[in-house]
N, C-alpha and C positions, 0 to 999 in steps of 0.2 A: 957811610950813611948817617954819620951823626947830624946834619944840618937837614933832614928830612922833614919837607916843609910840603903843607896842603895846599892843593891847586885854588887860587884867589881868582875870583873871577875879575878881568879888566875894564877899561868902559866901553872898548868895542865889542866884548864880547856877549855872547846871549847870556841873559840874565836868569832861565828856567831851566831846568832839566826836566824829564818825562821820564815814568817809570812804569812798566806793564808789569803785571803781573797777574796770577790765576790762581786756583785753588793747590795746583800742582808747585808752584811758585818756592823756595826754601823763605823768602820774607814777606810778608803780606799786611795790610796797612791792621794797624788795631786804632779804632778811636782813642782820643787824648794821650795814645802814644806815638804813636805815626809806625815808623818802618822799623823793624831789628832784626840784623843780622843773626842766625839758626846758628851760627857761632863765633860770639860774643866773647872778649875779653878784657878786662879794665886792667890787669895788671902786668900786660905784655906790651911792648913797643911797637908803635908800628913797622918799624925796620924789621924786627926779627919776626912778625907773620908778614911781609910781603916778600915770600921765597917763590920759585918759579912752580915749587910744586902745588903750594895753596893756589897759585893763578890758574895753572893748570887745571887741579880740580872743579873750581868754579866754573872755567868756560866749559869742562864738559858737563853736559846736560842730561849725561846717561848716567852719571858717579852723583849718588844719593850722598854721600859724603857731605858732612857741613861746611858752609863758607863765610868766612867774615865781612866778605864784599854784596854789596847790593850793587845792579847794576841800573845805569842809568842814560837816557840818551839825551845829547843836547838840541836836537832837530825834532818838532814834531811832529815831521813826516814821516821821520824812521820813526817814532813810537807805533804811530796808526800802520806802517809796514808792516814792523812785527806782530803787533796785534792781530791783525788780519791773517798772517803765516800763521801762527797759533790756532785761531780759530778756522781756518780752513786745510790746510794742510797737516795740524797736528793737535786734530782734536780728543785725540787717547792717547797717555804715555804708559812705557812699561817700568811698573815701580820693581827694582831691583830687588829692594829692603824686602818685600812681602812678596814679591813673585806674582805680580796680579798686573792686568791692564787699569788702570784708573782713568776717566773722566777728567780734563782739566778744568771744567766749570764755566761760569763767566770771564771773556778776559777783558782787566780793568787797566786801565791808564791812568795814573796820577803824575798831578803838573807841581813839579816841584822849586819852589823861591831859593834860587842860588846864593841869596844874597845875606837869606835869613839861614843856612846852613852854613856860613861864614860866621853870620854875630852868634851861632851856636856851639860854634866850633870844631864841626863835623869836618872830618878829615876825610875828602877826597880825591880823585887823579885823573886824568884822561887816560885812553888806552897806550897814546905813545908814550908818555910821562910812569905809568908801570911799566911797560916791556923794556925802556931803558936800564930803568932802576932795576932789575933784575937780572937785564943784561942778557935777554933771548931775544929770537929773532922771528916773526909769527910764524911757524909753519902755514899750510892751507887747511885744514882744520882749524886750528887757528881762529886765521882769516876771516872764513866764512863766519863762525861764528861771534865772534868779537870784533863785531862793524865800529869803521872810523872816527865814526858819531858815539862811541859810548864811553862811560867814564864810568868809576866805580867808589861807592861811599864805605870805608871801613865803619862795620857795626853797628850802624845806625842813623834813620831820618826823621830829627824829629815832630809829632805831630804839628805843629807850629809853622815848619818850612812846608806844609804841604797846603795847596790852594785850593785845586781842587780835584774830585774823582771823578772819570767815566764810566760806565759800564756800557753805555750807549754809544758805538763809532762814532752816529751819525750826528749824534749833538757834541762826541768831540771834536769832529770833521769843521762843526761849525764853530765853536772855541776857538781852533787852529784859524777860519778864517776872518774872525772880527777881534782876533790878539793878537796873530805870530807874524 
């Protein structure tokens, strides 16, 4: 894994990724900082946090455990998906940590510049580009929950790379149709 290298976006490929996220969310946007990952590390390699067990933890949604990865979709029809599943199908989660149902709040969508998380140096990956590197194979759990479209930013997005927020579907709905 020495030659471990972040995914560069090409010229066919889409230039933005989408990030949802909610109150319940482990990273959440802060002004003039943008996104940071709930656990952060500068002095560790990426190769040695990207083990099957950190991936594992992250895709599950029920393990309050910290993760170094943000996730992020390149399509954004699958951003407004998920948002939608979110606010409709799972509008209360059960926090493990405190033993309490919690409220997940507003859920937001940020349209994130690919290109400016490259001149940043933020080191990302698509889902099949980790599950190689790691060298698993997705179960169905999995599956379902870590869709084809998503990719994952280690530690950080910063406020810079980010264009813009929603918290309104219906004015993201219309973004999606006079940009994507």
């Amino acid at each position: 894994m020495a030659d471990l290298q972040s995914h560069r976006c090409r010229p066919y490929e889409n230039k933005k990724f989408y990030r949802v996220y909610d109150k319940a969310s482990q990273s959440r946007f802060v002004p003039r900082i943008g996104f940071e990952a709930s656990k952060r590390s500068t002095s560790e390699a990426y190769e040695y946090r990207i083990t099957p067990n950190a991936l594992g933890k992250h895709l599950d949604w029920f393990d309050p455990d910290p993760s170094p990865f943000i996730s992020l979709y390149d399509n954004p029809w699958v951003a407004l998906k998920e948002a939608w599943r979110r606010i409709l199908e799972k509008p209360r989660l059960y926090d493990q940590k405190v033993r309490r149902v919690r409220m997940r709040g507003p859920v937001r969508i940020a349209v994130i510049d690919a290109e400016q998380l490259d001149r940043e140096g933020v080191f990302y990956l698509s889902r099949n580009e980790l599950f190689s590197m790691v060298n698993i194979a997705p179960d169905d759990v999995i599956r379902r929950r870590f869709r084809r479209r998503e990719y994952m930013a280690m530690d950080r997005i910063p406020a810079s790379a980010v264009e813009a927020r929603f918290s309104n579907m219906g004015d993201y709905r219309q973004y999606c149709h006079d940009n994507c």
